[in-house]
C-alpha positions in Angstrom: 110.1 -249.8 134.4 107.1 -251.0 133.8 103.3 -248.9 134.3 100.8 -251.2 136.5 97.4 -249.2 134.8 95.0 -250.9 137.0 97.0 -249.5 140.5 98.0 -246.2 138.8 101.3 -247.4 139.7 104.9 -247.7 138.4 106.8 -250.3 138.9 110.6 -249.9 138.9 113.8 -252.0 139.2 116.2 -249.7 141.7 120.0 -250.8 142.3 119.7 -250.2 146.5 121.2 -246.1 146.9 118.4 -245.5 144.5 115.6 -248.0 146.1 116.5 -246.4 149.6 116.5 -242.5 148.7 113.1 -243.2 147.3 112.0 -245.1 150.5 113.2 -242.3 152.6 111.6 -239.8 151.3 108.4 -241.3 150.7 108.1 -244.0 153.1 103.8 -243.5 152.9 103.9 -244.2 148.9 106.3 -246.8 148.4 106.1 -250.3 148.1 108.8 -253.1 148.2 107.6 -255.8 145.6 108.9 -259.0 143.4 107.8 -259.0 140.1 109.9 -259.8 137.4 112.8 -258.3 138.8 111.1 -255.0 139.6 111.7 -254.4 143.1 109.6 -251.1 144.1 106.2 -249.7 143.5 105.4 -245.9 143.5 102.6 -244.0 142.6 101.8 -243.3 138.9 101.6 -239.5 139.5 102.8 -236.2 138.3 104.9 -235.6 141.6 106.2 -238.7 142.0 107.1 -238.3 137.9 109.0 -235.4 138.5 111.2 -237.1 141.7 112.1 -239.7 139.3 112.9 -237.8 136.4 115.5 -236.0 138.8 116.8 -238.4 140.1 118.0 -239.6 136.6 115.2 -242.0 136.2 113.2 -241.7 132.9 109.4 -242.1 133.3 106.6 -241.5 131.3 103.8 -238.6 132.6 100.8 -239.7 133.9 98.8 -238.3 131.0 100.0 -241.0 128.3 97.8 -243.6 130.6 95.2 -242.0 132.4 94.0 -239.1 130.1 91.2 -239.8 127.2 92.5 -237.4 124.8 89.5 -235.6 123.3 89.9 -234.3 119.7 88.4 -232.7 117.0 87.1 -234.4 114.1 89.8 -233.4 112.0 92.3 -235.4 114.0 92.2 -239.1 113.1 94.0 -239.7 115.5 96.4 -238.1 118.4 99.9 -238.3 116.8 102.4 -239.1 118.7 104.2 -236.0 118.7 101.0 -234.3 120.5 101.1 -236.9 123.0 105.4 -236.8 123.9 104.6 -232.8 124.1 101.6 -232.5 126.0 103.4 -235.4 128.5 106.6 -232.6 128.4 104.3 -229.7 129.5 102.5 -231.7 132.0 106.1 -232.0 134.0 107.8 -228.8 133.5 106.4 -225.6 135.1 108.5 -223.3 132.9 109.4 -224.6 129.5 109.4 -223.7 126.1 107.1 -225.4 123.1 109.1 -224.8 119.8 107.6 -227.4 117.4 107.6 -226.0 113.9 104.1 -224.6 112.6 101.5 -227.0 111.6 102.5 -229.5 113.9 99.2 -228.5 115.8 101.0 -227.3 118.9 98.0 -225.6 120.3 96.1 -228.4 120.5 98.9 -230.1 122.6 99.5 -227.2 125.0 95.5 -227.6 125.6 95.3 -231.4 126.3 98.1 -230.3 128.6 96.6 -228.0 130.1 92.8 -230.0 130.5 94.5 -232.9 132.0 96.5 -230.6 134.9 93.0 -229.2 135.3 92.2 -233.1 135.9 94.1 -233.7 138.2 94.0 -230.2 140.3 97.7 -229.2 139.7 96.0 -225.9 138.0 92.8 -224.2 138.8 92.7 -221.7 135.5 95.0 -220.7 132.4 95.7 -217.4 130.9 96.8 -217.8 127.2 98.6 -214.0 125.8 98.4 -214.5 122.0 98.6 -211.8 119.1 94.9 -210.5 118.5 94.2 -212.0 115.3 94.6 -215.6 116.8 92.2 -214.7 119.8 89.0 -216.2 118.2 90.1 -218.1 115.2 92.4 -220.0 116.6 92.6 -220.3 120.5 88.7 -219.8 121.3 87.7 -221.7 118.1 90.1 -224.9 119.2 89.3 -224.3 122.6 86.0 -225.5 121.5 86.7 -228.2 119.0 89.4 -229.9 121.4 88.1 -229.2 125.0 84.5 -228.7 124.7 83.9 -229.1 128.2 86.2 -226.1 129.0 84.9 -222.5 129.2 86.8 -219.6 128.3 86.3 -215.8 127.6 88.1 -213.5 125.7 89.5 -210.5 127.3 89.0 -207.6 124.8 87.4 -204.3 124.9 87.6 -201.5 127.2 90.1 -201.6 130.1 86.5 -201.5 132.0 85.1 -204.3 129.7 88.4 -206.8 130.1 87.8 -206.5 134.1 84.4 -207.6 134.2 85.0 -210.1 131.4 88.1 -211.4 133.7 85.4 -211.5 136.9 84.2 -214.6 135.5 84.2 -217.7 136.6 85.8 -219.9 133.5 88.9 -222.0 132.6 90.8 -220.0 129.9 91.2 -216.2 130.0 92.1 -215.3 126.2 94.0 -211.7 126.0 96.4 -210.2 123.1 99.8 -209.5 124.1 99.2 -205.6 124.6 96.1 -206.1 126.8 98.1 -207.5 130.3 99.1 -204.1 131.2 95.8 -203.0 130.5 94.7 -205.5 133.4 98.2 -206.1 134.9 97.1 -205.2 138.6 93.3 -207.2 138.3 95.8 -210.5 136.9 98.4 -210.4 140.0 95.5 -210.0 141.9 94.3 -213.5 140.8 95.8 -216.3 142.4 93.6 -219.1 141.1 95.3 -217.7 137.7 97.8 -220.9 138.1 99.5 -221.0 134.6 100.2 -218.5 132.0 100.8 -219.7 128.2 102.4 -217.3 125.5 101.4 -217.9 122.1 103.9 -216.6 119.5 106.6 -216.1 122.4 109.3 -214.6 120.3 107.2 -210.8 120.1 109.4 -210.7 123.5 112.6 -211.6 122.4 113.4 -207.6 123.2 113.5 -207.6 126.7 114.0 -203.6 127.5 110.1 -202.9 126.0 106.9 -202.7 128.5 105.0 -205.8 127.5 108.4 -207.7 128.1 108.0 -206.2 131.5 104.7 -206.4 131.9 104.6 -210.4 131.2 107.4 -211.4 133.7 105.7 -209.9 136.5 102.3 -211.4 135.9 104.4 -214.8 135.5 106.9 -214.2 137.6 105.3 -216.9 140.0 102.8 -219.0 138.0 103.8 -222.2 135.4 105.1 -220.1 132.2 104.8 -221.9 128.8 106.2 -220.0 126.1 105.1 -221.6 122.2 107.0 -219.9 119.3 107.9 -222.1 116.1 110.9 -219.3 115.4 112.5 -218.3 118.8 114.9 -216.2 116.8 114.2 -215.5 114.2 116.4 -212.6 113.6 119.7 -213.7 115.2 120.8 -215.6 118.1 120.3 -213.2 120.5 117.0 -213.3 120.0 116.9 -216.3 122.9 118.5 -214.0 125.5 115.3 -212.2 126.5 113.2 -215.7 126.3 115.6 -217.2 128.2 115.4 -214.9 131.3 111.6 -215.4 131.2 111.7 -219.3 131.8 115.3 -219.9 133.1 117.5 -216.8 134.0 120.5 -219.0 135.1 120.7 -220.3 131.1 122.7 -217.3 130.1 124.7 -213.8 131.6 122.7 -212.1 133.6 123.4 -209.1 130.6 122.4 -209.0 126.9 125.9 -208.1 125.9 127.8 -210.5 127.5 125.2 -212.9 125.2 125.9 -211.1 122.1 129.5 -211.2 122.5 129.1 -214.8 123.5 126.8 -215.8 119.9 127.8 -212.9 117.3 130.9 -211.7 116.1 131.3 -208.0 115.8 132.2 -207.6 111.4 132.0 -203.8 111.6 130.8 -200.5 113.3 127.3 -201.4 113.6 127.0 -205.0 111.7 127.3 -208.5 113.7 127.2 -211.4 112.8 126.4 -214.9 114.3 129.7 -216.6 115.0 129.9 -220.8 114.2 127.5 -222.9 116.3 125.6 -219.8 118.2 122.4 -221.2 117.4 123.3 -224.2 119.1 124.3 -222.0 122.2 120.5 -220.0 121.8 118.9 -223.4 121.8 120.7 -224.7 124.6 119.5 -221.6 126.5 116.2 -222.1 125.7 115.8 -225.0 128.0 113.9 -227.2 129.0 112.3 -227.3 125.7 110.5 -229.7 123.4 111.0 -229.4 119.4 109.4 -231.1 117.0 109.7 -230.4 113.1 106.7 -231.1 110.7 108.6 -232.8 108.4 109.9 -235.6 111.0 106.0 -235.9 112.7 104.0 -235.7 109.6 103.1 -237.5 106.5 101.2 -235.1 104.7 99.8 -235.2 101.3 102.8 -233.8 99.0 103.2 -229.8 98.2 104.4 -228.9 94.5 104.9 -225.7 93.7 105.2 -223.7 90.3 106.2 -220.5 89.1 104.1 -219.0 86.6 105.3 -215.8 84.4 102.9 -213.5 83.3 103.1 -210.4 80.8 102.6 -207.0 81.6 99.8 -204.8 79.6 100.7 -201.7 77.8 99.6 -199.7 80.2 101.7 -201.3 83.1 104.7 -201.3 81.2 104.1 -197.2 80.4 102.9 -196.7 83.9 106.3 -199.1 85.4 108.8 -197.3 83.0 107.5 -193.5 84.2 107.7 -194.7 87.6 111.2 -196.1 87.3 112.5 -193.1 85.5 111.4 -191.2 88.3 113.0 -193.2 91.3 116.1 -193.2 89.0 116.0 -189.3 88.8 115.2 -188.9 92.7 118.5 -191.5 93.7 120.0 -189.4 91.4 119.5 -186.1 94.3 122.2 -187.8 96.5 118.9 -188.3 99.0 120.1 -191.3 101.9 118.8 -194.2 100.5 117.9 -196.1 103.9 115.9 -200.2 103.7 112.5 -198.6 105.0 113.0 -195.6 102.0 114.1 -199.0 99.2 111.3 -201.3 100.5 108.3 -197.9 99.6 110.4 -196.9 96.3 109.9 -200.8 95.3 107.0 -201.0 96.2 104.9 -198.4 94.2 107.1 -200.6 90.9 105.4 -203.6 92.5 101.9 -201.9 92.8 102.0 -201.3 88.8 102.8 -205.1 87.9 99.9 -206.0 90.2 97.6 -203.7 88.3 97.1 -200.8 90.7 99.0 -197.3 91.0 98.5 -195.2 93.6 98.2 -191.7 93.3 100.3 -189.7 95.9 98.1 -186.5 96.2 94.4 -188.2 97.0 95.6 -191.7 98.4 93.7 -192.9 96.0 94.3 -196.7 93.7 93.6 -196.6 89.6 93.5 -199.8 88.6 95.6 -200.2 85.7 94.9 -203.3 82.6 96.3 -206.7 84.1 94.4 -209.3 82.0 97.5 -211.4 81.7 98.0 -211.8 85.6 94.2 -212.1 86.4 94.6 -215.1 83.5 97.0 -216.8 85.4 94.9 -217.1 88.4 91.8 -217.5 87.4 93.7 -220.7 85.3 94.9 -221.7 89.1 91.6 -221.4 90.4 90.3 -223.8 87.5 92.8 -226.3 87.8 92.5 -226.3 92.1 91.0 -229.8 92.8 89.3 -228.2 96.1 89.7 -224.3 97.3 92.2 -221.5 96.6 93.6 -218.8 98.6 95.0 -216.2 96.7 97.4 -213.6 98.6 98.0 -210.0 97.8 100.0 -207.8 99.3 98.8 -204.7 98.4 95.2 -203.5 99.1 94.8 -201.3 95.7 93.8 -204.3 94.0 91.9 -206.4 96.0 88.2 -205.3 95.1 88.9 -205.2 91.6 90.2 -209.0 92.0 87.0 -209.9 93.6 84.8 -208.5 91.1 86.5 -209.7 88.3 87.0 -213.2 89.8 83.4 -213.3 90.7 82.4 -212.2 87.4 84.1 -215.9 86.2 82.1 -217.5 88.7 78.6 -215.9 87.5 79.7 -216.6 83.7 80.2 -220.5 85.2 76.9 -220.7 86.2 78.6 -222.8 89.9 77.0 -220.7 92.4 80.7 -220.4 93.7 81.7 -217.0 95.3 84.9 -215.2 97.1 86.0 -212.9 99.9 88.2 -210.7 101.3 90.1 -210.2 104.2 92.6 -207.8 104.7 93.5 -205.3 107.6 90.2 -203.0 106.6 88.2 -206.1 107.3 87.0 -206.2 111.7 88.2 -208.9 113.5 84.9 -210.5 114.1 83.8 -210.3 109.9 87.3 -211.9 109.6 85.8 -214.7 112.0 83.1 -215.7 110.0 84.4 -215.7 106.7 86.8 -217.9 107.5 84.4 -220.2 109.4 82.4 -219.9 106.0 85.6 -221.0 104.2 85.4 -224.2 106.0 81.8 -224.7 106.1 80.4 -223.4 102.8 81.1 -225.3 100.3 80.2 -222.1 97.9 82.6 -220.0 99.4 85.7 -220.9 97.1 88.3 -218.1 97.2 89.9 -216.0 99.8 91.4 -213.0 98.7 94.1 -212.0 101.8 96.7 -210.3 103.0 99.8 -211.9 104.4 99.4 -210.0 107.8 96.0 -211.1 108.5 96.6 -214.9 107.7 97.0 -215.7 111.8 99.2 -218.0 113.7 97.9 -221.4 114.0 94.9 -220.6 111.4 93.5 -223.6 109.9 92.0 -223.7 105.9 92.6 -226.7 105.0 89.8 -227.0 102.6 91.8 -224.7 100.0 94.4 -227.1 97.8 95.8 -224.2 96.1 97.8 -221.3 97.3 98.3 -218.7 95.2 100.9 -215.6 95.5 99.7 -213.3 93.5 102.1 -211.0 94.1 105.3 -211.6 96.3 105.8 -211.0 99.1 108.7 -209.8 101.3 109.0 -211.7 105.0 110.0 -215.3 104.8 108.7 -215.7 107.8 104.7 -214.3 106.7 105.4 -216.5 103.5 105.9 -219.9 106.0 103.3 -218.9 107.7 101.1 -218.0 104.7 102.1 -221.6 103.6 101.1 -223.5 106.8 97.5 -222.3 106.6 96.7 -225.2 103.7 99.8 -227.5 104.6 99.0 -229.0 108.6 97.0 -231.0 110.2 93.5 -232.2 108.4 94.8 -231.7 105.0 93.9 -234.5 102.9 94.6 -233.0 99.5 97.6 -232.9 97.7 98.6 -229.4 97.3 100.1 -226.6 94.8 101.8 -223.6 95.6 102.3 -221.4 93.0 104.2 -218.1 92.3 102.9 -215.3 90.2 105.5 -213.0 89.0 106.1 -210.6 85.4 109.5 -209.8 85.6 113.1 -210.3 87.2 112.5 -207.4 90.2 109.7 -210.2 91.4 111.4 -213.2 90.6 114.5 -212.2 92.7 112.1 -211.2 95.4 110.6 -215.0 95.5 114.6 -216.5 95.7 114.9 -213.4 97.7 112.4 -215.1 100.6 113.1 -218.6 99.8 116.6 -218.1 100.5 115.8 -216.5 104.1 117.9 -213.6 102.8 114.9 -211.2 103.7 116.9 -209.1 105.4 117.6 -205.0 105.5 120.7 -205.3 103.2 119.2 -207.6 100.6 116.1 -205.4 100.1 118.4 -202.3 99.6 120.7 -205.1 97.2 117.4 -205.2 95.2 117.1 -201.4 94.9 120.4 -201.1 94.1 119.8 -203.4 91.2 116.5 -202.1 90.2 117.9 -198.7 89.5 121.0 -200.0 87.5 122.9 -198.6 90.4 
């Protein structure tokens, strides 16, 4: 096969049941030719793409040839991962996108998208994504890779989402939770021609509402679904997906699935028998996957534990606490994963230098010189930025007064912020806009749940936990903020932690053991039980 660029043609060498199907059903767009053994000339287009492709015959999308691929500045270049995925979206109305994070998938689903626009296979796109990704990430890349696009998001009042939907633009941005607010408004809208689903696997349950909701507004629209973890709890997980983009890929029941992938162990625990994620993938079809680590060459990642000591006053303030956990097991009280994650996390509160107290919801700060050392020694040796992630809010404002106070006794004009959950949405926005663009702003201080999807810092070098934390998944994606796309720097990674109830918690998440039965393990082992 070979692409004619000029003609917009293809040019293809057809043993004669193949050469004649093709002249029968297109008798208006095909051409007999002689050209170096190629004996028949169709059009270079998305339909005729999609005739060959089923017909067995492999040929490249239209985009690769005839699209100009507009990027942002921090692309060098369009890898060519982007390209084979954005050509995969162009030719599949209902697909899945499960490159790994920081393979810049968003950026592909939009060149995708652009170039359909192009060439009038869509009129508009409606992109569902979890609400702290809404600006920072789709808007904010909407504008650095298609700046010729328009798009709104839909946010606010049920009143305020309808007018905002009334206009006239390319992308319609909504959180996952807002279609029902706007469900009848959206199957109104028929120039609505494609629906993409950021973080896809928050509907890997398919008996809740917003599972519901989605498959009727895309029941009969182009349906991408992008998640870097389809399932990331258990095979199953695909079943629910599955039925969104191609119901014929497994039963028509969830239980027929979960008898077909797990293997029942006891009353209530399954397991995943041999080779069921190989059956969840194949039912995620058609799909494109492309991991980081085969796409990329990034600067190299190191990462480093550091140990700290604890203060007097922590270890008085973690030995009272632990005496008292001990003494309430002790009550025969039903010690459940939810009730072990809390009771280890008020021991984890005092080795971060905070202790709440229970009657006025209230954080004293505690002495934690020896911690605070450690970071401010990570912040000194960063070549570029640092983000420093906390888990647990008592601590935060003391952090940034005492790491601003080392930036006022520098004399460097440097400063820091925060941004956790008591932090609006739009402040979050422009601190980390400042994070890119200031070079003054030096630190974030942040919470694991707030670092979104897709979200871009890669002016920081240095990542540091300060404290660990408990999802291996929110670690990843804590991780991918500094380590994708645009990064330049070499980067560290390192791992604060004072004793072994921490240090098991890091092996804990690295392992991808982060599940109910390991945190309660942990308890278990914390109170000598």
């Amino acid at each position: 096969m070979l692409v004619h660029t000029p003609s917009k043609s293809l040019l293809l060498r057809l043993r004669p049941e193949k050469l004649q199907t093709l002249k029968t059903l297109f008798p208006q767009h095909t051409r007999d030719i002689n050209h170096e053994g190629h004996n028949l000339a169709v059009p270079h287009n998305l339909k005729m793409v999609k005739v060959l492709n089923n017909m067995g015959i492999k040929a490249p999308g239209p985009i690769r040839n005839y699209y100009n691929w507009p990027r942002p500045a921090r692309f060098d270049k369009v890898f060519d991962h982007q390209t084979a995925t954005a050509d995969f979206l162009t030719l599949h109305n209902r697909c899945f996108v499960l490159n790994e994070m920081g393979t810049s998938k968003t950026a592909s689903i939009l060149w995708a998208a652009d170039y359909l626009m192009h060439a009038g296979a869509i009129k508009r796109a409606l992109i569902v994504s979890p609400l702290s990704t809404l600006e920072p990430v789709w808007r904010n890349e909407i504008f650095d890779v298609c700046m010729h696009r328009s798009a709104v998001i839909l946010h606010g009042s049920a009143e305020k989402r309808k007018d905002l939907l009334a206009k006239e633009v390319d992308f319609y941005i909504i959180n996952h939770d807002g279609l029902k607010v706007i469900e009848g408004e959206l199957l109104k809208r028929k120039d609505i021609d494609l629906v993409i689903v950021d973080e896809a696997a928050s509907y890997r349950n398919g008996q809740t509402s917003r599972y519901a909701v989605l498959k009727r507004v895309a029941e009969k629209r182009k349906l991408w679904l992008a998640t870097g973890a389809p399932c990331p709890n258990a095979p199953t997980d695909a079943w629910a997906l599955a039925r969104l983009v191609d119901p014929s890929k497994v039963p028509d029941y969830f239980t027929s699935f979960k008898k077909l992938t797990m293997n029942q162990v006891s009353t209530y625990k399954w397991v995943p028998k041999p080779g069921s994620h190989e059956t969840a993938f194949k039912a995620l079809q058609p799909a494109i996957r492309f991991k980081k680590s085969d796409c990329l060459q990034l600067p190299p990642v190191t990462y480093l534990n550091r140990q700290c000591e604890l203060t007097p006053e922590q270890t008085k303030a973690y030995t009272e606490m632990k005496n008292y956990l001990v003494a309430q097991s002790q009550t025969g009280e039903q010690i459940t994963a939810v009730n072990a994650a809390d009771k280890i996390g008020k021991l984890r509160q005092i080795l971060c230098g905070a202790v709440k107290n229970p009657d006025t919801e209230e954080y004293m700060v505690l002495p934690h010189g020896p911690r605070l050392n450690v970071l401010l020694e990570a912040i000194e040796q960063a070549a570029a930025k640092t983000l420093v992630i906390v888990p647990f809010k008592g601590i935060v404002h003391e952090l940034k007064k005492e790491v601003q106070e080392y930036h006022d006794k520098a004399g460097d004009g440097k400063y820091c912020e925060i941004v956790n959950g008591d932090v609006s949405v739009a402040e979050r926005n422009r601190i980390f806009q400042a994070f890119r663009d200031d070079p003054n702003l030096n630190e974030l201080i942040c919470h694991p749940k707030v670092m979104a999807h897709g979200l871009t810092l890669t002016q920081a070098d240095m990542l540091v936990f300060y404290a660990p934390i408990y999802s291996s998944d929110e670690t990843g994606q804590v991780m991918d903020r500094i380590n994708r796309p645009g990064q330049t720097k070499n980067m560290t990674i390192l791992r604060i932690y004072a004793n072994e109830l921490e240090k098991a918690i890091y092996k804990m998440v690295q392992d991808r053991r982060d599940s109910q039965e390991s945190i309660l393990e942990l308890y278990r082992k914390e109170m000598g039980k």
